[in-house]
Biotite code that builds the C-alpha atoms (Angstrom):
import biotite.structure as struc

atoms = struc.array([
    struc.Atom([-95.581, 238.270, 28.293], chain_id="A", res_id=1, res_name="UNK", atom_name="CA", element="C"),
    struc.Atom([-96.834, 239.340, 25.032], chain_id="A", res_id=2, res_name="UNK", atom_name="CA", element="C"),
    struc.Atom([-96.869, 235.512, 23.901], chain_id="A", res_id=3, res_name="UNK", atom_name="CA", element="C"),
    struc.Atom([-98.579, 234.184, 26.647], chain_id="A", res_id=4, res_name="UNK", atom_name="CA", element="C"),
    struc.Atom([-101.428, 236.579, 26.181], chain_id="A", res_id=5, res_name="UNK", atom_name="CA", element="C"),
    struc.Atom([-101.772, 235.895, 22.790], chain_id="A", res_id=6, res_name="UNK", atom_name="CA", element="C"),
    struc.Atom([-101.685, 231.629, 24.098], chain_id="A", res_id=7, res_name="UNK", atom_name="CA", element="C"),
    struc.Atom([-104.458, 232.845, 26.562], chain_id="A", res_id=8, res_name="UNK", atom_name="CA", element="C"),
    struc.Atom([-106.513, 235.000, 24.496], chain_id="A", res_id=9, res_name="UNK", atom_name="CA", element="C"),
    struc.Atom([-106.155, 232.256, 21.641], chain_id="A", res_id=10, res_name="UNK", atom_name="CA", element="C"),
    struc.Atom([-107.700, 229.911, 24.514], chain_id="A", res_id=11, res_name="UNK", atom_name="CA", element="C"),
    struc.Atom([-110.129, 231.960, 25.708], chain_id="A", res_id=12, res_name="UNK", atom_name="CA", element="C"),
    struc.Atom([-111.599, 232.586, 21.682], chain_id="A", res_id=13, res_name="UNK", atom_name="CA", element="C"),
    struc.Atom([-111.369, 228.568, 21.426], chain_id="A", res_id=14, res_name="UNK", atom_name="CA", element="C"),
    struc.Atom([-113.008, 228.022, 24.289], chain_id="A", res_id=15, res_name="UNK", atom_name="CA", element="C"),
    struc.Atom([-116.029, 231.010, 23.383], chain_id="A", res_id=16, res_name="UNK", atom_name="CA", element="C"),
    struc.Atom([-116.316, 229.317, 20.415], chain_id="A", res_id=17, res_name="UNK", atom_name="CA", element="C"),
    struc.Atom([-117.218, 226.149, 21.459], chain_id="A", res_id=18, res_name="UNK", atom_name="CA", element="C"),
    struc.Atom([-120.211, 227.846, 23.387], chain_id="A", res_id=19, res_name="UNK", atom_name="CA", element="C"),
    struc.Atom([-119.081, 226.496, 27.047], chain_id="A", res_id=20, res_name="UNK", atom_name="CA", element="C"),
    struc.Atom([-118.398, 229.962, 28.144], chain_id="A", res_id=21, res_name="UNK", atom_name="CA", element="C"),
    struc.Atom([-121.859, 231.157, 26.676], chain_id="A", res_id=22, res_name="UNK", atom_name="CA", element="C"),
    struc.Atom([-124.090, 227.911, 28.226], chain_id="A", res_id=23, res_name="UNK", atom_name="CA", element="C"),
    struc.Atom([-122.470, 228.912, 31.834], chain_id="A", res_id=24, res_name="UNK", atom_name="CA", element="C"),
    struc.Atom([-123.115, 232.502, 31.898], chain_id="A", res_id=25, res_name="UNK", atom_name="CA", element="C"),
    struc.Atom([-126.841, 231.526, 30.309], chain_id="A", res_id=26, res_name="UNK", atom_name="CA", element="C"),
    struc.Atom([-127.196, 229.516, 33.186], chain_id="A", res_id=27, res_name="UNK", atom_name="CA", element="C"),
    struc.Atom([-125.853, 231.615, 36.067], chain_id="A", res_id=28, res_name="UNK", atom_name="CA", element="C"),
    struc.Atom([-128.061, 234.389, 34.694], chain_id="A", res_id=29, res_name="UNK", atom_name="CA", element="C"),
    struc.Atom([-131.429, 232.402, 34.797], chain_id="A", res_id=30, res_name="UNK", atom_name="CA", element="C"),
    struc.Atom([-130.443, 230.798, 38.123], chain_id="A", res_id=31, res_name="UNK", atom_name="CA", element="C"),
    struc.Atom([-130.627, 227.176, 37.783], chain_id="A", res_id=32, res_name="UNK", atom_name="CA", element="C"),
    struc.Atom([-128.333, 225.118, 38.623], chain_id="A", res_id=33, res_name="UNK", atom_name="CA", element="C"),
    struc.Atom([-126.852, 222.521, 35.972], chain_id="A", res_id=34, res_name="UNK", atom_name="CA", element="C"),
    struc.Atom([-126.732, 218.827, 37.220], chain_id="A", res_id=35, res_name="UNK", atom_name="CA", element="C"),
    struc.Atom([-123.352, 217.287, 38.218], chain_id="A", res_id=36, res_name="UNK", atom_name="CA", element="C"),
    struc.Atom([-122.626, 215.276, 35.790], chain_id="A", res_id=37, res_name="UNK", atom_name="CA", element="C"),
    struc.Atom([-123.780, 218.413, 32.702], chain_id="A", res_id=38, res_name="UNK", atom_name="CA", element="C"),
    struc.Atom([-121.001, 220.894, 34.943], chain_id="A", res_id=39, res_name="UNK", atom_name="CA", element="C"),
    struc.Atom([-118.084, 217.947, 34.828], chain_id="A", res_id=40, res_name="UNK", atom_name="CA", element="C"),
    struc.Atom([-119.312, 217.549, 31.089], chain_id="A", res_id=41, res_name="UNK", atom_name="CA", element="C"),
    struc.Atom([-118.496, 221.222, 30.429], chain_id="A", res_id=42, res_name="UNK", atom_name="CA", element="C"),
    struc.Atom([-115.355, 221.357, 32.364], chain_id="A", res_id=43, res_name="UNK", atom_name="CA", element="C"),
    struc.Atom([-114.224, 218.650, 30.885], chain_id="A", res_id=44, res_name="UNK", atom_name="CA", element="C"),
    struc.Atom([-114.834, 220.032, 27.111], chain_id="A", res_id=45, res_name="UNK", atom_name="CA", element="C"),
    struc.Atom([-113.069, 223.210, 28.739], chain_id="A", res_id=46, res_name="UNK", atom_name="CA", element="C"),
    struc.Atom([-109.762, 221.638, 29.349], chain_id="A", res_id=47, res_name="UNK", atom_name="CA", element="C"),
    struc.Atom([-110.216, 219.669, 26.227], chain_id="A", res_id=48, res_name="UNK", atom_name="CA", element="C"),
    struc.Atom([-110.042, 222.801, 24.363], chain_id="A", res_id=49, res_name="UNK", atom_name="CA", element="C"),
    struc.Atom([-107.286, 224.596, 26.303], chain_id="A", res_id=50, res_name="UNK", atom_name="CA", element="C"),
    struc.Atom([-105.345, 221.244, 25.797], chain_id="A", res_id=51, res_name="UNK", atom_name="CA", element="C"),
    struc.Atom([-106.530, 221.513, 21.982], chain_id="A", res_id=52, res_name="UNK", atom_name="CA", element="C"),
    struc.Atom([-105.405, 225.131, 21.811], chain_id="A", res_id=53, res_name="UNK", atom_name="CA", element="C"),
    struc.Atom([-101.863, 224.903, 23.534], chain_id="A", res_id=54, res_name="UNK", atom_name="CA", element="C"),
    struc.Atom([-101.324, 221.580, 21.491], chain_id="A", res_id=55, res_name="UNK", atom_name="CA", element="C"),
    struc.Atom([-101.471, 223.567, 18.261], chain_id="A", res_id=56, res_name="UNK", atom_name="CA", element="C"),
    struc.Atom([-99.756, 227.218, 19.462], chain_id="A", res_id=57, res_name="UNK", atom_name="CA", element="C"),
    struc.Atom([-97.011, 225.423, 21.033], chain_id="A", res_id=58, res_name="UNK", atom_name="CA", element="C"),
    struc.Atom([-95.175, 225.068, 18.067], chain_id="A", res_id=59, res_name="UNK", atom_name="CA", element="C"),
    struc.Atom([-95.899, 228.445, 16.773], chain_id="A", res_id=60, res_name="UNK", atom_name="CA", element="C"),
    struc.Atom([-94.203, 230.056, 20.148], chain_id="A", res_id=61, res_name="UNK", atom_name="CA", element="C"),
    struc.Atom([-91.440, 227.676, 19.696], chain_id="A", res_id=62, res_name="UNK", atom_name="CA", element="C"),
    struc.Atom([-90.767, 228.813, 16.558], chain_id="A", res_id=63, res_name="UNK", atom_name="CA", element="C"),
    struc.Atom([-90.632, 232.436, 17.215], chain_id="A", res_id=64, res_name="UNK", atom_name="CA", element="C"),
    struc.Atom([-88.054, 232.011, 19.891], chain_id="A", res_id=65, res_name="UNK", atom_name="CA", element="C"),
    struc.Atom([-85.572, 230.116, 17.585], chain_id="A", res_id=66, res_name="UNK", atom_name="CA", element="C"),
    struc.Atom([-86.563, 232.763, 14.922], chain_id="A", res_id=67, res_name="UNK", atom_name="CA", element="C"),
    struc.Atom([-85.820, 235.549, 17.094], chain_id="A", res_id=68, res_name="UNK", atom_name="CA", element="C"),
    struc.Atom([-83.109, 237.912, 15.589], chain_id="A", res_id=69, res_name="UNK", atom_name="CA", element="C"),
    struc.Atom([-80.786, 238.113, 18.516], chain_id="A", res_id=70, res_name="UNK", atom_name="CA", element="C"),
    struc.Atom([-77.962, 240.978, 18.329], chain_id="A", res_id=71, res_name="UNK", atom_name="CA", element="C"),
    struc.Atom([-74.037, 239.549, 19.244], chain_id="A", res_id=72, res_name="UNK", atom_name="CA", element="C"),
    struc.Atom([-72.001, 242.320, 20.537], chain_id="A", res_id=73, res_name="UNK", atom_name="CA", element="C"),
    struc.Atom([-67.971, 241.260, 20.018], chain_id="A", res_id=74, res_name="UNK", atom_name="CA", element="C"),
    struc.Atom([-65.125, 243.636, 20.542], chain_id="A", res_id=75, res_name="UNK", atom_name="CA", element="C"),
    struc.Atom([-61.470, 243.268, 18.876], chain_id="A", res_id=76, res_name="UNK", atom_name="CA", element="C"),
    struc.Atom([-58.738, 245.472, 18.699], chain_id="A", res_id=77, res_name="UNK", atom_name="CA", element="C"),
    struc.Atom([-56.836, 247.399, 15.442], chain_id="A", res_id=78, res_name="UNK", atom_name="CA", element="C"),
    struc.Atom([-54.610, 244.954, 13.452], chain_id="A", res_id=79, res_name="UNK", atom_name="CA", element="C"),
    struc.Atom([-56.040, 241.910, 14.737], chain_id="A", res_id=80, res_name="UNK", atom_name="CA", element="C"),
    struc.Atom([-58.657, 239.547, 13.288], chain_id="A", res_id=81, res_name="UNK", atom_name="CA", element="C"),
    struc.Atom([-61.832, 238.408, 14.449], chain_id="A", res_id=82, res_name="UNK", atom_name="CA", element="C"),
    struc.Atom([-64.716, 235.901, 13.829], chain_id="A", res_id=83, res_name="UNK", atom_name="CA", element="C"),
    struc.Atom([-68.342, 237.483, 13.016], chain_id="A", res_id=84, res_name="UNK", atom_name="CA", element="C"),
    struc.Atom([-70.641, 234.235, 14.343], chain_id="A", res_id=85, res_name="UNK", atom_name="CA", element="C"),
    struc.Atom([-73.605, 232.857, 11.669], chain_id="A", res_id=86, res_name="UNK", atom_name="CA", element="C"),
    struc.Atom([-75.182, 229.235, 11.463], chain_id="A", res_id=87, res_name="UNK", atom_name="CA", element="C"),
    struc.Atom([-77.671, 228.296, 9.294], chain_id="A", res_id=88, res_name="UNK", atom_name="CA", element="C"),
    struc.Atom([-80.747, 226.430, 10.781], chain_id="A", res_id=89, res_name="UNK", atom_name="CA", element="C"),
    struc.Atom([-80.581, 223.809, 8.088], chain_id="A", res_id=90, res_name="UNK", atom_name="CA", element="C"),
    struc.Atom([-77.374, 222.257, 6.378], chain_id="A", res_id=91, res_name="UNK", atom_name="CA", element="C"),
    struc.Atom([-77.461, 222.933, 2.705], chain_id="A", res_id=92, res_name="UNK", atom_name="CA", element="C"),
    struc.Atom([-77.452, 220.012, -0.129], chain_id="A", res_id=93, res_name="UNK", atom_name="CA", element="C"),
    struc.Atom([-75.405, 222.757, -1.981], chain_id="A", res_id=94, res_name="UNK", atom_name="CA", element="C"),
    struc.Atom([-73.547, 226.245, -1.243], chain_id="A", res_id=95, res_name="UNK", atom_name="CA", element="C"),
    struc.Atom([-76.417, 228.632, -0.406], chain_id="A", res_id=96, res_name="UNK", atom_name="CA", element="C"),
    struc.Atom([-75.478, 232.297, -1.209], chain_id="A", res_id=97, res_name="UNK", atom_name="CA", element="C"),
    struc.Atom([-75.102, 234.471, 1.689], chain_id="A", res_id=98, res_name="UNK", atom_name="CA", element="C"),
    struc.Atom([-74.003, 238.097, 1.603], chain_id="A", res_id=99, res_name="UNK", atom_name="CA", element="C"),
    struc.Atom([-72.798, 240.155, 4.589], chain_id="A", res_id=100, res_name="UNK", atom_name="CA", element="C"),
    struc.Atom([-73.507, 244.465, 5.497], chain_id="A", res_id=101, res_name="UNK", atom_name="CA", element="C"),
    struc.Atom([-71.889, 246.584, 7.628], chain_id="A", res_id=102, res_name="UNK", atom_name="CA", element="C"),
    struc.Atom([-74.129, 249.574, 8.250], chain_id="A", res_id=103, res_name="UNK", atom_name="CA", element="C"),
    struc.Atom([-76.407, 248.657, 5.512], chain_id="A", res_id=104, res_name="UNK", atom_name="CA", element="C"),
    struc.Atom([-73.506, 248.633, 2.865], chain_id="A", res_id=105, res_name="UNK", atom_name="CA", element="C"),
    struc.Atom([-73.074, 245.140, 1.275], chain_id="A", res_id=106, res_name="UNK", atom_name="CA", element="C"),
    struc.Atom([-69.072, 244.206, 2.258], chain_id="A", res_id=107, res_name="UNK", atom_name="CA", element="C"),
    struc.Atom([-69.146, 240.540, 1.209], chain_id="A", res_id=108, res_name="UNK", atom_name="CA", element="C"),
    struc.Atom([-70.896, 238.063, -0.610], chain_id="A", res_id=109, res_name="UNK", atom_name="CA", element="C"),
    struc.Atom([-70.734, 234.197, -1.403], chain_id="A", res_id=110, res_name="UNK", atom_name="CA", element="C"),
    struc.Atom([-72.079, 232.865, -4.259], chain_id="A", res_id=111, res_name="UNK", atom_name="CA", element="C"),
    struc.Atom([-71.021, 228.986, -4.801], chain_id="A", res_id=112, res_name="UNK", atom_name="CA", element="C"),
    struc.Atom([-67.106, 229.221, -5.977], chain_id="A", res_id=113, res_name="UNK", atom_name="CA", element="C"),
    struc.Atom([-67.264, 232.814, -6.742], chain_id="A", res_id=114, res_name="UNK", atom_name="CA", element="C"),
    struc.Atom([-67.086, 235.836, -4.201], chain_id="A", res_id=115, res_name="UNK", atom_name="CA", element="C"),
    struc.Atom([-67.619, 239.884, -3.957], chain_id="A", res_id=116, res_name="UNK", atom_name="CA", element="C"),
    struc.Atom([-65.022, 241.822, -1.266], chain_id="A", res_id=117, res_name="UNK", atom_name="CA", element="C"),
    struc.Atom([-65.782, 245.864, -1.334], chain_id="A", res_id=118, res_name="UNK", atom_name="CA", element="C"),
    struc.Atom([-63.348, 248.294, -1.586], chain_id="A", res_id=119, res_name="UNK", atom_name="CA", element="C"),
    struc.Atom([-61.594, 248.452, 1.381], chain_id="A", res_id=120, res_name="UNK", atom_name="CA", element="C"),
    struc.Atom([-62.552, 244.715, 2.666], chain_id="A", res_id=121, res_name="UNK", atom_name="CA", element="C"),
    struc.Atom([-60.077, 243.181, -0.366], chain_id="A", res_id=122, res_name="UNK", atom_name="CA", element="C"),
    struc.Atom([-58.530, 240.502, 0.952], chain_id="A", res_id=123, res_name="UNK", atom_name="CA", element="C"),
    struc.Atom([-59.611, 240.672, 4.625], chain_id="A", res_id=124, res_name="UNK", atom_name="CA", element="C"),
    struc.Atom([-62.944, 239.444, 4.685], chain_id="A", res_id=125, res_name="UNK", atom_name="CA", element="C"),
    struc.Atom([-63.898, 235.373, 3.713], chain_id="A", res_id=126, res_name="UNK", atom_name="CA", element="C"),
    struc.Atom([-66.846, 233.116, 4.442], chain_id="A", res_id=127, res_name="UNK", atom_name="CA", element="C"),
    struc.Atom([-65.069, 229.757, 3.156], chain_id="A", res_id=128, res_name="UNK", atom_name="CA", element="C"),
    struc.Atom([-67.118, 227.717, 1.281], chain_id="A", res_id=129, res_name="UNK", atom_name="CA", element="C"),
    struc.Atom([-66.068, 224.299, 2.628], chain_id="A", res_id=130, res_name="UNK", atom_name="CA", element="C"),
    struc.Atom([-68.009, 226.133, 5.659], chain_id="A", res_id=131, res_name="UNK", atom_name="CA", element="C"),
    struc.Atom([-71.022, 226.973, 4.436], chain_id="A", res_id=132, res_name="UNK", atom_name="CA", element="C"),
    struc.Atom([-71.858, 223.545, 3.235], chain_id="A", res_id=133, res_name="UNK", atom_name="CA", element="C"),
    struc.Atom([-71.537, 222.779, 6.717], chain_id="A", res_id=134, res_name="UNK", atom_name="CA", element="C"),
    struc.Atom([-74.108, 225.356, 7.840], chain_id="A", res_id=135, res_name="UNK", atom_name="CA", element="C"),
    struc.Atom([-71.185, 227.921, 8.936], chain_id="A", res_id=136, res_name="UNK", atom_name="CA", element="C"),
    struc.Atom([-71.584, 231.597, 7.368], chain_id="A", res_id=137, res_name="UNK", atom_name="CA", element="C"),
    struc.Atom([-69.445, 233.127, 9.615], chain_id="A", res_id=138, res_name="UNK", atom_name="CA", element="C"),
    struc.Atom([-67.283, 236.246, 8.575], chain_id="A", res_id=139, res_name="UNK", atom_name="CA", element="C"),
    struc.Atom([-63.551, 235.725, 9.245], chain_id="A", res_id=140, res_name="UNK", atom_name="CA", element="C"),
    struc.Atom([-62.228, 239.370, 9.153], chain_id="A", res_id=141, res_name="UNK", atom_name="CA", element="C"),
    struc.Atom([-58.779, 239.995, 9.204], chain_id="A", res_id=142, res_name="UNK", atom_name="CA", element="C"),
    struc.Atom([-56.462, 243.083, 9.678], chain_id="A", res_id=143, res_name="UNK", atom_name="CA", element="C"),
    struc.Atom([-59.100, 245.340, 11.364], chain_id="A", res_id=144, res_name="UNK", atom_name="CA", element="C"),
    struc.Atom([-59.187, 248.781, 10.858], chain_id="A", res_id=145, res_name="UNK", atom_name="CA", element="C"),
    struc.Atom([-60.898, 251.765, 12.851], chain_id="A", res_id=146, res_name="UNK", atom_name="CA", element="C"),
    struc.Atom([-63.710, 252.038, 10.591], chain_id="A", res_id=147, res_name="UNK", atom_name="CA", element="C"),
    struc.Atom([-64.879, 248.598, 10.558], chain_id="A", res_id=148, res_name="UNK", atom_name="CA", element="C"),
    struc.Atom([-66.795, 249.335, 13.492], chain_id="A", res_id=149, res_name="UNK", atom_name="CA", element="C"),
    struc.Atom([-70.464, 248.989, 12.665], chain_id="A", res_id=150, res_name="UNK", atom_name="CA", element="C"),
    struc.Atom([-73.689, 246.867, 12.994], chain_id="A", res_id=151, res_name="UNK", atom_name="CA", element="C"),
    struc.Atom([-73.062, 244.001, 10.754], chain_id="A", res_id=152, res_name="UNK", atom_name="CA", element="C"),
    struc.Atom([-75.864, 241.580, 9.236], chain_id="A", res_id=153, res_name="UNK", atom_name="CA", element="C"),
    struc.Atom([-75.563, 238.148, 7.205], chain_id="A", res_id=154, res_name="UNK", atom_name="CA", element="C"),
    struc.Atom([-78.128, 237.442, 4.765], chain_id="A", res_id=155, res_name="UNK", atom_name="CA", element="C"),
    struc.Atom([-79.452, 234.363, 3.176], chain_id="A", res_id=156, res_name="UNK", atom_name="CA", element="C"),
    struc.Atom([-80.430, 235.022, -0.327], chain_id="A", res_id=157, res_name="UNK", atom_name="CA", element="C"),
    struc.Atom([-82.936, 233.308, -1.877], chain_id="A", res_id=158, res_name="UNK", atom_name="CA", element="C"),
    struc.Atom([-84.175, 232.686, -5.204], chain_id="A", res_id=159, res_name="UNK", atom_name="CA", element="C"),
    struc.Atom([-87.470, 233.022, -6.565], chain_id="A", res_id=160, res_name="UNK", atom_name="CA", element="C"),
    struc.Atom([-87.570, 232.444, -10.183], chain_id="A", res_id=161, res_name="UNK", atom_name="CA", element="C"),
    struc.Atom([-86.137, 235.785, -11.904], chain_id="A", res_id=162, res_name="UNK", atom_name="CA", element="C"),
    struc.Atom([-86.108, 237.446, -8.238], chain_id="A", res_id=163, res_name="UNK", atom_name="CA", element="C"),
    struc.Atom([-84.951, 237.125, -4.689], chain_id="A", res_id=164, res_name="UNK", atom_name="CA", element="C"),
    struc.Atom([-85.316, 238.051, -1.710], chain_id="A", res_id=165, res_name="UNK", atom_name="CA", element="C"),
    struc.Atom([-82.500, 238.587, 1.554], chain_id="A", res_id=166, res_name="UNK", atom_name="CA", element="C"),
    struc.Atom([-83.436, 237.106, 4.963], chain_id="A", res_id=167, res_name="UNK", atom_name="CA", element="C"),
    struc.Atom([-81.256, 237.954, 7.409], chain_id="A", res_id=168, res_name="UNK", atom_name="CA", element="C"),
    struc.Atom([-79.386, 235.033, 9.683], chain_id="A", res_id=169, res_name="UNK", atom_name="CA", element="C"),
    struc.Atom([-77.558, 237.154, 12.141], chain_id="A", res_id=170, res_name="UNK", atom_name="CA", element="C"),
    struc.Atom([-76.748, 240.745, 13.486], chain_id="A", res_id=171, res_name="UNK", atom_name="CA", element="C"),
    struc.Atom([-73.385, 240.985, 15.099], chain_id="A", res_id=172, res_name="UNK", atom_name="CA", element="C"),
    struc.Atom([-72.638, 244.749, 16.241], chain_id="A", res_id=173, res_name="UNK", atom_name="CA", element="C"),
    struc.Atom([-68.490, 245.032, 16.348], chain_id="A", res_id=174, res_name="UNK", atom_name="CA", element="C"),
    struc.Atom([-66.322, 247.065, 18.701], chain_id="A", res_id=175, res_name="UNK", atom_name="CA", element="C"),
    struc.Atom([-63.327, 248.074, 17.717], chain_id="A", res_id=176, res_name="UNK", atom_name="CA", element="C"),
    struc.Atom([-60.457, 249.381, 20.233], chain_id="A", res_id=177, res_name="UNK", atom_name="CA", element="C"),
    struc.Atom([-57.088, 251.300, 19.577], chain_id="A", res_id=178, res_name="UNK", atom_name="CA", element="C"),
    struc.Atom([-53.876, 249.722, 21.051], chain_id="A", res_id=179, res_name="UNK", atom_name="CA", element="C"),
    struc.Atom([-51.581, 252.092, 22.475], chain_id="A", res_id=180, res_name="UNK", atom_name="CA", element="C"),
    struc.Atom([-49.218, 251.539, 20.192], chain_id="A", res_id=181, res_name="UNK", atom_name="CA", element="C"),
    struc.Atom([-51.841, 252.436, 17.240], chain_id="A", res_id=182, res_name="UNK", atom_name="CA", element="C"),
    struc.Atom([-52.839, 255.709, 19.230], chain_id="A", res_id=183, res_name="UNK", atom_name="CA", element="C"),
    struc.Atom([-49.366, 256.986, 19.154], chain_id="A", res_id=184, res_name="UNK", atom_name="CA", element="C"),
    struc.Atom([-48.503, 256.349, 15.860], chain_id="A", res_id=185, res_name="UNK", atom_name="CA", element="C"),
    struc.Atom([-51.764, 258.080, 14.903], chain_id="A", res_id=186, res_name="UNK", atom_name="CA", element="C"),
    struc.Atom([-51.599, 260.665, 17.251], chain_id="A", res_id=187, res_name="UNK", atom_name="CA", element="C"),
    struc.Atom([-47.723, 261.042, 15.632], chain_id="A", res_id=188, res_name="UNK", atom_name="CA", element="C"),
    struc.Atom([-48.645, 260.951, 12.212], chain_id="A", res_id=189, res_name="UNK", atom_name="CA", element="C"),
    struc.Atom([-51.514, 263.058, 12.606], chain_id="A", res_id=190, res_name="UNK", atom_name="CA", element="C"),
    struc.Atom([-49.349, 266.136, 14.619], chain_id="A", res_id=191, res_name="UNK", atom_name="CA", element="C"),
    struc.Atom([-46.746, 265.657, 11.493], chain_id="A", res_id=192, res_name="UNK", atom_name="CA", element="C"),
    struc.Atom([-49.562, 266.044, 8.840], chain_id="A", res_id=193, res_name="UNK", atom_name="CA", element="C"),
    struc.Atom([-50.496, 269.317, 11.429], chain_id="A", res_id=194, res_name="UNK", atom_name="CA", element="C"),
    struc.Atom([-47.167, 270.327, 11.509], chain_id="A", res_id=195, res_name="UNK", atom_name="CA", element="C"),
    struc.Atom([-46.697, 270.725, 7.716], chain_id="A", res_id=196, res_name="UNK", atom_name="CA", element="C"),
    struc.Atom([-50.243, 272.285, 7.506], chain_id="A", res_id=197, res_name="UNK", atom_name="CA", element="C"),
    struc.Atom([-48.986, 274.990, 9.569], chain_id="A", res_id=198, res_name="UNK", atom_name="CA", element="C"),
    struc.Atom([-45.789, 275.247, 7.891], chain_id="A", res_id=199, res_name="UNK", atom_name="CA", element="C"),
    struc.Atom([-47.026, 275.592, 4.719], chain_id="A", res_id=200, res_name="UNK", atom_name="CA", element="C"),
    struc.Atom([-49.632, 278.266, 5.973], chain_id="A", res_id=201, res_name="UNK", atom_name="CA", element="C"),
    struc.Atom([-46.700, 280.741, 7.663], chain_id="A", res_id=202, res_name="UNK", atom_name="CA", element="C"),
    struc.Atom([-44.995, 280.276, 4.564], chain_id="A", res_id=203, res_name="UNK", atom_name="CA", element="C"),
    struc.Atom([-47.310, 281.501, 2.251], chain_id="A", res_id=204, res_name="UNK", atom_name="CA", element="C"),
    struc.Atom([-48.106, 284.122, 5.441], chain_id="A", res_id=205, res_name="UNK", atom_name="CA", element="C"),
    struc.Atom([-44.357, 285.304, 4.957], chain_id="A", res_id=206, res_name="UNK", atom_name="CA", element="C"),
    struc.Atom([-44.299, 285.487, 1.029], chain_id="A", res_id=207, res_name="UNK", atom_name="CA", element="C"),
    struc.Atom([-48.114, 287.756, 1.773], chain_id="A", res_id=208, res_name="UNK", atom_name="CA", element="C"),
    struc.Atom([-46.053, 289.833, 4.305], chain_id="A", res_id=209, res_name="UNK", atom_name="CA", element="C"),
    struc.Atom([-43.274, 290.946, 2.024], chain_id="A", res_id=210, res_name="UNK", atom_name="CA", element="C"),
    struc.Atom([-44.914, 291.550, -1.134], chain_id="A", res_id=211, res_name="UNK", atom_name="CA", element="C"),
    struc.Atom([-46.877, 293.873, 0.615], chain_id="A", res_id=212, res_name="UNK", atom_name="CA", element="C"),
    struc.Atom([-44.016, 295.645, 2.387], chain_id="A", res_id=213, res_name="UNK", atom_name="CA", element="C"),
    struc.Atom([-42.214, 295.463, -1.055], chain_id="A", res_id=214, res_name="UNK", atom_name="CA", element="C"),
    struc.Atom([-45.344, 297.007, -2.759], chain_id="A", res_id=215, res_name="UNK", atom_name="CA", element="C"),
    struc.Atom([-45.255, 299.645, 0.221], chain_id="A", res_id=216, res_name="UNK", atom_name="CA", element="C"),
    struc.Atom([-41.791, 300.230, -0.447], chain_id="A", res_id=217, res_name="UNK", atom_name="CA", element="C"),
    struc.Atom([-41.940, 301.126, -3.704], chain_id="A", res_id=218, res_name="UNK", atom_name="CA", element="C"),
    struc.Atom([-44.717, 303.504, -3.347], chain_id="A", res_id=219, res_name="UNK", atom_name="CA", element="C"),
    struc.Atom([-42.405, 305.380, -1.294], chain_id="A", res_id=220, res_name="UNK", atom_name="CA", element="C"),
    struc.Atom([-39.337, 305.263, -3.325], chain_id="A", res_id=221, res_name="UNK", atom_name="CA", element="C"),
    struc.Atom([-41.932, 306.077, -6.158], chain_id="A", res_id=222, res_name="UNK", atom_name="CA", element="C"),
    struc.Atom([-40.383, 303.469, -7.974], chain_id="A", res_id=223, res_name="UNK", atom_name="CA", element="C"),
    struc.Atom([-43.328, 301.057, -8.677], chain_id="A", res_id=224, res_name="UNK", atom_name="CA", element="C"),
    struc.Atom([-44.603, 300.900, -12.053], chain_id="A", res_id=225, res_name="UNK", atom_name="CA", element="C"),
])
């Protein structure tokens, strides 16, 4: 909606402008009544200019709908691997450098032959470049893992003399789900990490409990030093 009442409004300024609008009302107001031919004249130069105006803002709405940064929601499970969609809207001469966040922390980046993998993302995250010069930036992730789970964003980076500046491609938000199997073992291994908590806690409890029975003890005995 918001478009098409910026379209109309655009129309309606063009159409001011040209003074159509302005001669009618002029006319209504001192009550005489334009020949036939002068009325078809200015309707005429009215649709002229509503053709003129959609003729050049056509493009312009276009535009914003393929520009439109459109959120992909995709959901894969713990140990498996998944695709993170991105396509360029032009095919590069050369490999453009494209660099991929997960929750506004930079977890891969392509630069020509050379790559960056964070901590944690070694060897489970690739955008291959024999892809890229294709127009593909997708991010192949492999091995996922609980915390990958995030709003992730691909970037195209682009240089501007000594600086650059990161416009983003895509914004893929990723799901990630516990097999059974996972939710055991965790559940497993994180009652055995319990377990020893506790047991290390009574022990030290116990040790507590006799020194100060022994300490009583002596006291007593009126033995203690």
């Amino acid at each position: 909606m918001t478009i098409w009442k910026k379209f109309w409004d655009a129309a309606v300024h063009e159409v001011c402008s040209s003074g159509e609008v302005f001669l009618a009302v002029r006319s209504a107001q001192s009550g005489k009544r334009r020949p036939a031919h002068a009325s078809s004249e200015m309707t005429l130069n009215i649709m002229t200019s509503l053709l003129y105006t959609a003729t050049i803002l056509w493009p312009a709405v276009c535009v914003s709908f393929l520009s439109a940064d459109t959120q992909i929601f995709i959901s894969a499970r713990v140990g498996s691997s998944s695709v993170l969609p991105c396509q360029l809207r032009n095919v590069p001469t050369e490999t453009p450098q494209v660099e991929w966040q997960n929750n506004a922390k930079t977890v891969f980046e392509r630069f020509g032959q050379g790559l960056y993998q964070a901590d944690g993302y070694k060897d489970r995250v690739d955008v291959p470049e024999h892809n890229l010069l294709k127009g593909n930036c997708s991010l192949e992730l492999k091995n996922i893992r609980l915390d990958d789970e995030g709003v992730y964003k691909s970037y195209l980076i682009l240089k501007e003399g000594a600086s650059s500046k990161r416009v983003v491609i895509q914004s893929v938000k990723l799901s990630v789900e516990e097999t059974p199997q996972e939710f055991v073992k965790r559940f497993l291994k994180d009652g055995a990490a319990t377990q020893q908590a506790l047991n290390f806690t009574g022990i030290t409890a116990f040790i507590l409990i006799l020194c100060i029975l022994f300490h009583k003890l002596c006291k007593v005995r009126k033995i203690c030093p």
